[in-house]
C-alpha atoms as one frame of an Amber mdcrd trajectory, in Angstrom:
protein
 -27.177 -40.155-115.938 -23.735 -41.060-116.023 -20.874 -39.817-118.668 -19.475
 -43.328-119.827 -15.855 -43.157-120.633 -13.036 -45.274-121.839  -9.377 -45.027
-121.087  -7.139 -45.282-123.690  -3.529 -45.680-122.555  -0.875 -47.945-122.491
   0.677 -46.688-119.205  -1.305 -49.033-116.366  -0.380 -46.290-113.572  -1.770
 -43.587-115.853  -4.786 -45.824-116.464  -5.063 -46.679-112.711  -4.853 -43.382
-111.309  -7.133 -41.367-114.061  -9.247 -44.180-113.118  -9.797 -43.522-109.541
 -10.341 -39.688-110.192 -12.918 -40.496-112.686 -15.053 -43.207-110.248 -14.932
 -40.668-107.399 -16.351 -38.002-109.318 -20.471 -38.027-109.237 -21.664 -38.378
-112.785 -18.532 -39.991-114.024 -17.704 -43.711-114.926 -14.881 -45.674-116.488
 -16.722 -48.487-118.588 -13.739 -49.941-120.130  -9.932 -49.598-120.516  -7.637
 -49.780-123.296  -3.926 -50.562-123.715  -3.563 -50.300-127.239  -5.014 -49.802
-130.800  -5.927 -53.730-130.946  -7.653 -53.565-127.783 -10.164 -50.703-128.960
 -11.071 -52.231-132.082 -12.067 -55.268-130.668 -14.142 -54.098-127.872 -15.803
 -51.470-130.763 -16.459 -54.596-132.634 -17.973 -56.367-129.860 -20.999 -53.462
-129.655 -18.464 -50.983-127.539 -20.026 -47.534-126.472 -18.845 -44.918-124.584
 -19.866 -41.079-124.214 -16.240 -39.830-124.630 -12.756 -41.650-124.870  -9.973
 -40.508-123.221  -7.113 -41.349-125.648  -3.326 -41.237-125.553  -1.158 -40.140
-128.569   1.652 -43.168-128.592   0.228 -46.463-128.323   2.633 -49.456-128.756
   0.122 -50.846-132.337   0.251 -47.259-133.552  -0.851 -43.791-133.535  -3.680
 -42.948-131.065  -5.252 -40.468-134.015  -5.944 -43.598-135.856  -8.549 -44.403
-133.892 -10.610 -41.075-134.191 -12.874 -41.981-136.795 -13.377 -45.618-135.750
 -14.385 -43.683-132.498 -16.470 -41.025-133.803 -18.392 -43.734-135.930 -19.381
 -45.297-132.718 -20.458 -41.673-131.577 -18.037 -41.312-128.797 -16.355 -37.976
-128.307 -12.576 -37.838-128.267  -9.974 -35.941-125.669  -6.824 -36.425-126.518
  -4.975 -36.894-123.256  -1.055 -36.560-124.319   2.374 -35.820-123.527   2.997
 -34.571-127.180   3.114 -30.664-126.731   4.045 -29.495-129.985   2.069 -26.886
-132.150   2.568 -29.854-134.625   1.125 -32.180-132.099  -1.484 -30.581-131.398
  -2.289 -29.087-135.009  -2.469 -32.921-136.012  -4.982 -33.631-133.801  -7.400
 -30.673-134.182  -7.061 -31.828-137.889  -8.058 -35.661-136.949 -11.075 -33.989
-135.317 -10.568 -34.355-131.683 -13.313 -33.034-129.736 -10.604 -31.882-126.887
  -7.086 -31.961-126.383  -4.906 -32.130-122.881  -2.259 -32.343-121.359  -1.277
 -34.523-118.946   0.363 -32.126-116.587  -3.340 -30.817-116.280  -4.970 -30.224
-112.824  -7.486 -33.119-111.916 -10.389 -30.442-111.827  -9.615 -29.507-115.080
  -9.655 -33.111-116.711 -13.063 -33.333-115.227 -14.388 -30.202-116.594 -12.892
 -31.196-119.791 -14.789 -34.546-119.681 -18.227 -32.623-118.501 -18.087 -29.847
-121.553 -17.342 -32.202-124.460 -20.094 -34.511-123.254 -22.334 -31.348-123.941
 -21.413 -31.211-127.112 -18.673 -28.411-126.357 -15.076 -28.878-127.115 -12.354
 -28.097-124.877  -8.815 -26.421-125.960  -7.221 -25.012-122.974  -6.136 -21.752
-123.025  -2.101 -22.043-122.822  -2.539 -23.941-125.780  -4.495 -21.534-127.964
  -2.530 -19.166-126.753   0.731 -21.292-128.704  -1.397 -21.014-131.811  -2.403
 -17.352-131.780  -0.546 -14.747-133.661  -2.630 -11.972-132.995  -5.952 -10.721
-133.843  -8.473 -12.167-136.379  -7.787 -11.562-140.230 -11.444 -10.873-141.243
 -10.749 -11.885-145.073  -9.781 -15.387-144.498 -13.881 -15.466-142.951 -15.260
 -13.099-145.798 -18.027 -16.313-146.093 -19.518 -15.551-142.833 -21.826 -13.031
-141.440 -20.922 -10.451-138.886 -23.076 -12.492-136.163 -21.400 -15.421-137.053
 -17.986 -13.484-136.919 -19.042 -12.201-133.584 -19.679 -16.326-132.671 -16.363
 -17.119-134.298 -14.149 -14.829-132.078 -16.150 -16.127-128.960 -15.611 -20.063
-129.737 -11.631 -18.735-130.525 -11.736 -17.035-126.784 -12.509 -21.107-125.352
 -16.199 -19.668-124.504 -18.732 -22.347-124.415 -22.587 -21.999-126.268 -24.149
 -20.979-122.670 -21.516 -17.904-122.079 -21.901 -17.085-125.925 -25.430 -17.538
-125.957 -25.823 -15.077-122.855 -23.009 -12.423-124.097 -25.388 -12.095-127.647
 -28.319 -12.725-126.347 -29.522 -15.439-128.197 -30.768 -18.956-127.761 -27.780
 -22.653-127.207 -30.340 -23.577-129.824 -29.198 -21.207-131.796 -25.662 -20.776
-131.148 -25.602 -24.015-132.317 -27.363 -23.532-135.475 -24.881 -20.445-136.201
 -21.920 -23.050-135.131 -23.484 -25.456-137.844 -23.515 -23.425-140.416 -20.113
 -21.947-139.266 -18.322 -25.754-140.280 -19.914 -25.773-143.084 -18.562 -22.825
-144.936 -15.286 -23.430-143.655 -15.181 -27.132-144.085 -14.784 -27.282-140.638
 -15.554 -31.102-138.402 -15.775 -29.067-134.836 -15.670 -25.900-132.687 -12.112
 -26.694-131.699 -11.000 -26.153-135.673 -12.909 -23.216-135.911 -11.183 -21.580
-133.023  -7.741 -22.976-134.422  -8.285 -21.787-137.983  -8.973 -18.284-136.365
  -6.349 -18.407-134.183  -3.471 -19.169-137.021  -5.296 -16.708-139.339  -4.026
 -13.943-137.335  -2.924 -10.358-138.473
């Protein structure tokens, strides 16, 4: 089965040629395209669905985190796919709930791996940015809510490891990794994986 995606981005060259990588990639497919903030609310309001949008910061209507709830309502996964670098940048976004966030100087196989792992429920932060929001090793206090297996899961989600790696380095079930991951947001008022990595990331000795 296909992973249904829709381009968001006012750049037609950007739209063309993410476009063409997308349709010649087996299990891929662009099922609409967006120019601005307009354009995605009216094609959500006439019955819209995609599997994951790939959505530019600066729109000319707006700001492209505007749309992320609209978008999650609709149950489509967001990547943020941006020239904004910034810790603030990206901060904002992890905070708006993006499911992923890249660059566009990113390597085509990337973009598609990206694409693939959020569609499994996974986010995707790559490592160079994580990296910009570490500042050392995890402060345990700031998770004194959580158990030491969900610790363990904590520092694994913060390394960019997806449920299958974690599930096989602790020897438990996806099922429940994601159970653990569950409860995880919860205590720490968390909307995704890529927060929880962030918070543990900035929470740094």
């Amino acid at each position: 089965m296909n992973i249904a995606i829709v381009l968001i981005d006012d750049h037609p060259l950007t739209r063309l040629g993410t476009a063409r990588l997308i349709e010649h990639t087996e299990g891929l497919q662009v099922i609409e395209q967006c120019a601005d903030i307009a354009a995605v609310r009216a094609w959500l309001s006439r019955g819209g669905r995609a599997d994951i949008a790939l959505l530019d910061r600066s729109l000319p209507d707006g700001d492209g985190l505007s749309l992320i709830a609209e978008l999650k309502h609709a149950g489509i996964r967001t990547i943020m796919f941006t020239s904004a670098s910034s810790d603030e940048d990206i901060s904002e976004a992890i905070t708006n709930g993006v499911d992923g966030y890249l660059l566009k100087t990113t390597e085509p196989d990337q973009l598609v791996h990206a694409i693939q792992s959020v569609a499994q429920g996974n986010s995707m932060l790559p490592t160079h940015i994580m990296q910009k929001l570490a500042r050392g090793e995890l402060k345990q206090d700031v998770f004194n809510t959580l158990s030491p297996r969900e610790r363990e899961i904590v520092e694994l989600v913060a390394q960019g490891l997806p449920n299958k790696t974690i599930s096989v380095r602790l020897n438990l079930s996806e099922n429940t990794v994601r159970n653990h991951l569950s409860n995880i947001m919860d205590k720490l008022g968390m909307k995704n994986r890529v927060q929880v990595a962030t918070m543990a990331l900035k929470h740094a000795k």
